[in-house]
C-alpha positions in Angstrom: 5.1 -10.0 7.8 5.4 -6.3 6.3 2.9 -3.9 6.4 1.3 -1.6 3.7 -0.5 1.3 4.4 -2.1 3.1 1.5 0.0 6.4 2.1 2.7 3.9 1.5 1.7 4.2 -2.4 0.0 7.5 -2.8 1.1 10.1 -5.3 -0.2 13.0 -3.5 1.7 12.6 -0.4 5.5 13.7 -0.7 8.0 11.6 0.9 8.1 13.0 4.2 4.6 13.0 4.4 4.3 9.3 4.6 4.8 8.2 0.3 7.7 5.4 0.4 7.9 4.6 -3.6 9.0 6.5 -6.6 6.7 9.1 -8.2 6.8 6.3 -11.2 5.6 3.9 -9.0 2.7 6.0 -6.7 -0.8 6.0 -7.6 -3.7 8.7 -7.0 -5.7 8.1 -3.7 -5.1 4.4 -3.0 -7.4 2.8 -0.9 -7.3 -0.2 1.4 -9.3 -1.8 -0.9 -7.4 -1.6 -3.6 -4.0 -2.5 -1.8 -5.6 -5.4 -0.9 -7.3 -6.3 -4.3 -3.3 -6.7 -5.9 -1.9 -8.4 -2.5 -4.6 -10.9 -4.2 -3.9 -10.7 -7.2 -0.2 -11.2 -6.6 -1.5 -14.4 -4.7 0.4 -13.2 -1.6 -0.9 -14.0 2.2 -2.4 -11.3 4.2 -4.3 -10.0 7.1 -6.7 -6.9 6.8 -7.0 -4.9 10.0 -9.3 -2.2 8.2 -9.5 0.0 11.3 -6.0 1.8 12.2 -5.0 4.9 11.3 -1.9 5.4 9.8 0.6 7.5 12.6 1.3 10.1 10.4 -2.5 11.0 10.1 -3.8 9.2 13.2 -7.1 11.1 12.3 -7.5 8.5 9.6 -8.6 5.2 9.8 -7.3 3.9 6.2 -6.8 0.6 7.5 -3.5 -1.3 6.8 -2.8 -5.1 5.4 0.0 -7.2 6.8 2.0 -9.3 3.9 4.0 -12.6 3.8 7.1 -11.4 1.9 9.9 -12.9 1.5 11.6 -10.0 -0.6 12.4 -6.4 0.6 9.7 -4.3 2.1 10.4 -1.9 -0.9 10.1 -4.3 -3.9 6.8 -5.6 -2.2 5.5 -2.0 -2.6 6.4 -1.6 -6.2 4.5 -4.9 -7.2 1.7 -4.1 -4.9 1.7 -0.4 -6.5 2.3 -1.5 -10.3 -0.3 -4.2 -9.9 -3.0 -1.5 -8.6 -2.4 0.4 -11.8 -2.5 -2.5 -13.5 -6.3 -3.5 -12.5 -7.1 0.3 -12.8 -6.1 0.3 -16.4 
């Protein structure tokens, strides 16, 4: 299982702050929801635990979702990120 946390994905955060994908790839305030809306899309299988906090902002409860992948945690987040832009186009 790999886990996704928004900040994973988001452009506003720089890479130290918590952002693990390409400017190319990040999208504007990801949400849970929206994570877990393309983890469905992609027809992947998943757990939602909606209430954690991501460590680097504990004060935060964005939830995360744990993913069957067989791939790289990386190459999960760039299909999870370019399917969110995808269903916001």
């Amino acid at each position: 299982m790999i886990t996704i946390w928004p900040q994973y994905l988001d452009k506003d955060l720089s890479l130290n702050q918590g952002r693990k994908v390409a400017m190319k790839y990040a999208v504007s305030e990801p949400t849970i929801t929206d994570v877990e809306r393309a983890v469905k899309r992609l027809g992947l299988k998943y757990s939602l635990q909606k209430e954690v906090a991501y460590p680097g902002q504990w004060y935060k409860k964005s939830g995360r979702i744990l993913v069957e992948w067989d791939g790289t945690k990386l190459e999960l987040i760039r299909e999870v990120s370019l399917k969110i832009k995808e269903i916001r186009n």
